[in-house]
N, C-alpha and C positions, 0 to 999 in steps of 0.2 A: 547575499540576501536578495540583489535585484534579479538575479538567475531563478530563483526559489517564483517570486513574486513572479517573474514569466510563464514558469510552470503551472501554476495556479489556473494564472489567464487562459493560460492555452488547455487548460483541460478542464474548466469551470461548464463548458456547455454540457459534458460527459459526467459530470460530478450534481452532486445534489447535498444538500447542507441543510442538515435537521440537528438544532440545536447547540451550533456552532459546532457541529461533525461532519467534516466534508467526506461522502463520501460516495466511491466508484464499483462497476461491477467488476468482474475479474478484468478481463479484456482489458477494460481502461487503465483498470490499475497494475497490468501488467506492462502495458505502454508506458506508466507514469514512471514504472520502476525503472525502462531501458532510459528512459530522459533526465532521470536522477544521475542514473550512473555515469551517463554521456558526460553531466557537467560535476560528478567525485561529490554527489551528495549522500552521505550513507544513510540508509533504511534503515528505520533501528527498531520496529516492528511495524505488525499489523494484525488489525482487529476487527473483527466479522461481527454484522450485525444484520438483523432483520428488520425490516421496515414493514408497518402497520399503518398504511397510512401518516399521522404527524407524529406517530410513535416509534420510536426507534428501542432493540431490546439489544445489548452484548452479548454475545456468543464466546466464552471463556474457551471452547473447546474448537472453535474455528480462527483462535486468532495464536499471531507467533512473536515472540521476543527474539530481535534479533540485535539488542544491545548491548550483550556479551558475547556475541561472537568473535573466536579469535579473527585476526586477519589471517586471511585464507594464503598457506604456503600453495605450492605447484599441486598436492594432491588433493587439497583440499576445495572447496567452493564459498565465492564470501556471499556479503548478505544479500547482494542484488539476485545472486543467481538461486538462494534459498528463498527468496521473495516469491520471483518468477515460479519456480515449481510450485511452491505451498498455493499462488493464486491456479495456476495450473491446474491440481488436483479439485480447488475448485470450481472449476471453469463453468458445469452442467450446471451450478448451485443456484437458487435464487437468493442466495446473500449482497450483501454491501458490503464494501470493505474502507476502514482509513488505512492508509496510508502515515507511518510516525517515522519522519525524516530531522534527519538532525540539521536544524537551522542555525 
């Protein structure tokens, strides 16, 4: 948990919190994702939102479930690396994203 709670800190200037929603643009939260993985914190989704000023809207079709993933044999890829791409693809985007780590 104290690992988690570091993460936080160290990406709290990069992050914005609407609503008790932390959240980062792709960029940050594709960093956030290699610093989860560094310390075997598993991604277990993430969820796109737009931000309106102090409004924040979900985006059902910009976000990923990565809770049931199997763990990833040799051919496969686990959640950190499905994380990475899915923020990837939207890298250009002007969304926000959380970040849902299993604490």
């Amino acid at each position: 948990m104290a690992i988690l709670q570091e993460l936080e800190k160290e990406f709290s200037t990069r992050a914005m919190e609407r609503h008790g929603v932390v959240l980062m643009r792709p960029a940050g939260a594709m960093e956030y994702v290699a610093r989860c993985a560094e310390h075997s914190i598993e991604v277990l989704g993430i969820d796109g939102f737009r931000v309106d000023g102090d409004q924040i809207q979900p985006l059902m079709e910009h976000s990923i479930d990565l809770s049931l993933s199997p763990r990833p044999t040799s051919e496969q890829i686990g959640s950190h690396e499905q994380a990475v791409e899915f923020l990837k693809a939207h890298g250009g985007s002007d969304l926000w994203f959380e970040i849902v780590v299993d604490a």
